[in-house]
N, C-alpha and C positions, 0 to 999 in steps of 0.2 A: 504494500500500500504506500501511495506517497506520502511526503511532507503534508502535499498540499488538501490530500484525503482527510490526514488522521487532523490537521487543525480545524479542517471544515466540520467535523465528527465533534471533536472536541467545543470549537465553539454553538453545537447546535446542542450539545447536550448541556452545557455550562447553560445557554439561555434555557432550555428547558426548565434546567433546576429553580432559576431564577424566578421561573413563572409560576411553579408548582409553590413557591415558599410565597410567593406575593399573592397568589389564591389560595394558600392557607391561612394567610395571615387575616385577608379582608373576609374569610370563611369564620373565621372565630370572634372577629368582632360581628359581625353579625349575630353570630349564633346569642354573644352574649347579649344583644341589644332586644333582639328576638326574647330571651328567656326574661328580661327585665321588663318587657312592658307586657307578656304574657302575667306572670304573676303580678305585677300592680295590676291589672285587667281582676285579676282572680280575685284579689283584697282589695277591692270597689266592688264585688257585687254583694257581698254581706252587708255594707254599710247601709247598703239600700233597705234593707230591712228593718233600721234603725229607725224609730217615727219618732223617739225623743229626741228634738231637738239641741238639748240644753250639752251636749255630749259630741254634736256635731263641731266642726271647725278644728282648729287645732288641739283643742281639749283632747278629741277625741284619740289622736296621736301618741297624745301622753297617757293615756291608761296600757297597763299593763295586757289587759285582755285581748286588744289587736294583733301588736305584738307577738303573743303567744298562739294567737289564732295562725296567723302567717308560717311563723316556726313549727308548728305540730302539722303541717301539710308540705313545706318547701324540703326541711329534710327529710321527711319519710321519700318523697321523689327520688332527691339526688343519690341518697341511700340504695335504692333499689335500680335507679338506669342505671348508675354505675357500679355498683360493687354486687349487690344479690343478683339482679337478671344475668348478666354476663357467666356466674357461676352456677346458676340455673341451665343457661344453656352448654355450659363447658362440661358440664357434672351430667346432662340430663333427669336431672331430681324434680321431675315439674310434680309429683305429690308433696313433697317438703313444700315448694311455693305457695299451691293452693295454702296447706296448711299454717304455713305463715303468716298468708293474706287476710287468713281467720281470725288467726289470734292475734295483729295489726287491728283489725275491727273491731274487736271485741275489748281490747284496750282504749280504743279511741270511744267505743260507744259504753263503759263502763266507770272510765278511772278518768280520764285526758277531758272531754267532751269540749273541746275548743269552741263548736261552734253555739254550744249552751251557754258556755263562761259568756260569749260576745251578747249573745243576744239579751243576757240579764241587762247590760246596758241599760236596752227600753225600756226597763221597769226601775230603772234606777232612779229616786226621788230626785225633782229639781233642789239644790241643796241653793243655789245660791243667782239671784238676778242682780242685774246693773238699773241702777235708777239714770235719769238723764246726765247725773254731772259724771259716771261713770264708774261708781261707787258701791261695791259689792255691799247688798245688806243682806245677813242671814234670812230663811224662813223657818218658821216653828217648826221642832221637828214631830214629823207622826207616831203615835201608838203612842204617846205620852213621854217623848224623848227617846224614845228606843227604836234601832233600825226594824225595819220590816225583816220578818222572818224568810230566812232564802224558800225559794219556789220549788217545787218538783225535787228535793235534793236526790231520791232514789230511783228516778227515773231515766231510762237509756235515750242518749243521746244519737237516735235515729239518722240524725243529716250528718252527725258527726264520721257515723261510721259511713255511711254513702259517699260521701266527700273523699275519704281518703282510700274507697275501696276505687274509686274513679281516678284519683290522681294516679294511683301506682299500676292498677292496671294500664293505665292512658302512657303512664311511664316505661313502661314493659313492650308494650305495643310499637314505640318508638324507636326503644333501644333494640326491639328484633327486625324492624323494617330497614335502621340501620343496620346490620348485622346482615340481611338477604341485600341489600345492595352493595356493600362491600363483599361481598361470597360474589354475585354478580360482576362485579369490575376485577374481582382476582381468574375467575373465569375466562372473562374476555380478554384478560391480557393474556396467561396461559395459551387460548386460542389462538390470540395475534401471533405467540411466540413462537408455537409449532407452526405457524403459515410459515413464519421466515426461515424455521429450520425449513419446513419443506421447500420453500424456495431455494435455501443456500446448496440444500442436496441435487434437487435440478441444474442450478448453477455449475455444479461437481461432476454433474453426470455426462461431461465433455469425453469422450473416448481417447484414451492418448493416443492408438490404432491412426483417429481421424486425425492428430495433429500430424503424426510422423509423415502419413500420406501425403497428407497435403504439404507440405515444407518440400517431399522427395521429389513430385510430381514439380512443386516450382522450381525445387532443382533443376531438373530435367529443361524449363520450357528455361530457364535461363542458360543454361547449356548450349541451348539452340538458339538462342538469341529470338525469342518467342519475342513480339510483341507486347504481349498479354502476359506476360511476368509482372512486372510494375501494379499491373491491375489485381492480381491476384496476392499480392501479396499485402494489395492496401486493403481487400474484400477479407481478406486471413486477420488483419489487423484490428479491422472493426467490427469480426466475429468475435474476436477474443477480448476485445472491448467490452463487447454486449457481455457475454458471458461475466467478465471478472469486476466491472464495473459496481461498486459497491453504492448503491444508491440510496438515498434518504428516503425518496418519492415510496410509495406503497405500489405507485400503475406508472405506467409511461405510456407512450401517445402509441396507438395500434399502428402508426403507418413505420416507428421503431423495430416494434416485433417483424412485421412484412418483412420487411429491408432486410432484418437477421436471416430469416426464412430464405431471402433472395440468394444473401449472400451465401447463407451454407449449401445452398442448390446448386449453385455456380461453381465451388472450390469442392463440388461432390463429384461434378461431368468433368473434374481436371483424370478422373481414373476411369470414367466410364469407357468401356471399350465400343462398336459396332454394333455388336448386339442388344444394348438397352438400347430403351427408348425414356426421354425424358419429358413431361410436357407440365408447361405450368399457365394457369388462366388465372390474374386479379380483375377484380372491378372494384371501385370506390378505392383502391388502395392509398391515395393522398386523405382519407379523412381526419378529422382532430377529434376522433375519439378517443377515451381513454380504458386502457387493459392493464391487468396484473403482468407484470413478464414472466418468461416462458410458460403461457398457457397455449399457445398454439406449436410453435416450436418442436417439444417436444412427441407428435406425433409423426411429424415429419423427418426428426433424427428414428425415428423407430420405423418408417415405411425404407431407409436406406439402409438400416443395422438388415434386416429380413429380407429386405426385396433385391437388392441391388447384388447383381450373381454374375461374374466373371465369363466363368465355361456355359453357361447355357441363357439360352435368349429371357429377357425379363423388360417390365414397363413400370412406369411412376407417372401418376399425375395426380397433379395438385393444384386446386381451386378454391377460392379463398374470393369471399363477395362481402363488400360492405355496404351496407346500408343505411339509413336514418333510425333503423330500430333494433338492427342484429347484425350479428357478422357469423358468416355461412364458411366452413373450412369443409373439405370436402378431399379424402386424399385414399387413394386406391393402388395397389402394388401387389406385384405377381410375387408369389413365394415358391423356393422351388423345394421340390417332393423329399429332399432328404433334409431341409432343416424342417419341414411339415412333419415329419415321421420325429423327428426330436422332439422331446417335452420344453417349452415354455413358462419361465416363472410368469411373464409380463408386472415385474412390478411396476416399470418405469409406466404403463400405460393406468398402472394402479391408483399408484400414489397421484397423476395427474385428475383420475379422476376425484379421487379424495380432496385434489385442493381446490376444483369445480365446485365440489360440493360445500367447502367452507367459507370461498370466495365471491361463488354463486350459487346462493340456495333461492331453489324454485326459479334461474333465471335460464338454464340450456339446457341441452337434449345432446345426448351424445348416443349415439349407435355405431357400432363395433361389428362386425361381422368378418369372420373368421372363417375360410373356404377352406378346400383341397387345394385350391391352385392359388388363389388369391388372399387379399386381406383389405376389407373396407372398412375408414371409418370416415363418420358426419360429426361434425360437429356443428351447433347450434347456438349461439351465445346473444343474450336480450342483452345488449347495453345500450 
């Protein structure tokens, strides 16, 4: 690889980095701005409930029972997204959960009752008015001096327990939807990352057989002072270009692929004798559409590994149509009767479909057909 590969690599991944911490950073202030006006949203709607007055305004700030109202619901939250849910799902112990979430309710609607302590408020006696010059003056106190006896003291704090069976479940809920979208995005890189092994393994799957030949055969035409030296060894150049070219892009432009295709068609009839026949048909082949590389490619190194036969007569042709909605490959090759009688792995025709299938799901049609004498295959590709 060169200098000029590994600094381009380098500086694309350094800004990557850059990007990924500058949208974590504005990810977490959000999150926290989010969680701060979600809970002040939460401790304004009890106060509504409050019909006494005398309790409202800042007063009501300084009693202790808001306060405690907010705290008996915020950290039972952060308690359970963070620390219980996570080892709920790490552990699979979802019976321990329920049963916690029981006894969490039954504390809150038992011993805690946060949102009973609040709402005494409203029955809290007006203790003290401001007259015009702004001058607290006591009121007599009721029952003959003596506070009112507390309300209901043995009775279960119903909303209390509802409230906090809602927040931790709503908290659970969140921390696993997070938890399947991160399983989701570990997924899909995984996948991204087996495409580009399968990519780099295509890439690999250069024959050295084809390189020697082809170098021997430009030997040869430079020996004789061929013309067509110079050309074939700049079409050799820009094969092994396509090939080793370590690229950032995911696709490159379909009239790239072609051109490879051309070019290894061309430095293939440097060895064809008489006896083959070669024939190649494009249309649309200038368009700007975009393809993954070598997805066509490699069917046409495979109709020359099989088809192409020295001692006995054989044909290749290949057809290749683009269009505004699909691009039509079409490549058919005689095979002869004693590599037919040999068994075939065909991975190479394997794996291509496998990366059709990850690259293109639900968009081509590939048909394979496999003779006594020949081998056809279609391909179909919607881009």
């Amino acid at each position: 690889m060169s200098v000029f590969n590994v600094n381009a690599i380098f500086t694309t991944d350094h800004l990557s980095l850059r990007m990924q911490a500058r949208f974590l950073k504005w990810h977490n202030k959000f999150n926290v701005l989010l969680h701060a006006l979600a809970w002040l949203g939460f401790l304004s709607l009890p106060i509504l409930f409050i019909s006494n007055k005398s309790v409202w305004g800042s007063e009501l700030f300084q009693r202790w029972e808001i306060w405690f109202f907010g705290f008996c619901f915020i950290v039972p939250y952060y308690l359970n997204s963070y620390l219980w849910t996570p080892f709920i799902i790490r552990k699979r112990r979802y019976l321990l959960y329920v049963i916690s979430l029981v006894l969490v309710a039954i504390v809150f609607a038992y011993w805690l009752k946060p949102f009973d302590r609040l709402m005494r408020l409203d029955s809290m006696p007006q203790r003290e008015f401001a007259n015009r010059e702004g001058e607290p003056f006591p009121m007599p106190p009721p029952h003959n001096g003596q506070e009112p006896p507390p309300k209901n003291r043995g009775h279960l704090d119903i909303a209390s327990m509802y409230i906090v069976m809602l927040v931790v479940i709503l908290g659970s809920l969140l921390r696993i939807v997070q938890y399947w979208m991160q399983s989701q995005q570990k997924v899909q890189q995984v996948q991204h990352e087996w495409t580009k092994a399968e990519l780099a393994f295509l890439k690999a799957q250069v024959h050295p057989h084809f390189l020697f030949n082809t170098l021997h055969n430009i030997y040869s035409l430079a020996l004789t002072n061929d013309p067509s030296t110079a050309t074939s060894v700049y079409k050799l150049s820009q094969l092994m270009r396509y090939y080793m070219d370590e690229r950032n892009d995911e696709e490159v432009g379909l009239k790239e692929e072609i051109q490879a295709i051309q070019d290894f068609i061309s430095l293939q009839k440097l060895r064809v004798g008489a006896n083959c026949t070669i024939k190649e048909r494009y249309e649309g082949q200038d368009s700007t559409k975009k393809i993954h590389p070598f997805i066509l490619l490699p069917f046409v190194e495979n109709a020359f590994k099989y088809g192409l036969r020295v001692s006995e007569p054989c044909y290749l042709d290949f057809f290749i149509q683009v269009t505004d909605s699909h691009c039509l490959m079409e490549v058919k090759n005689a095979v002869s009767r004693e590599l037919h009688a040999q068994p075939s792995s065909g991975i190479g025709l394997k794996n291509t479909r496998k990366l059709l299938e990850r690259l293109y799901p639900d968009k081509f049609e590939l048909d394979i057909v496999a003779g006594t004498d020949h081998f056809f295959v279609k391909l179909l590709l919607y881009i």
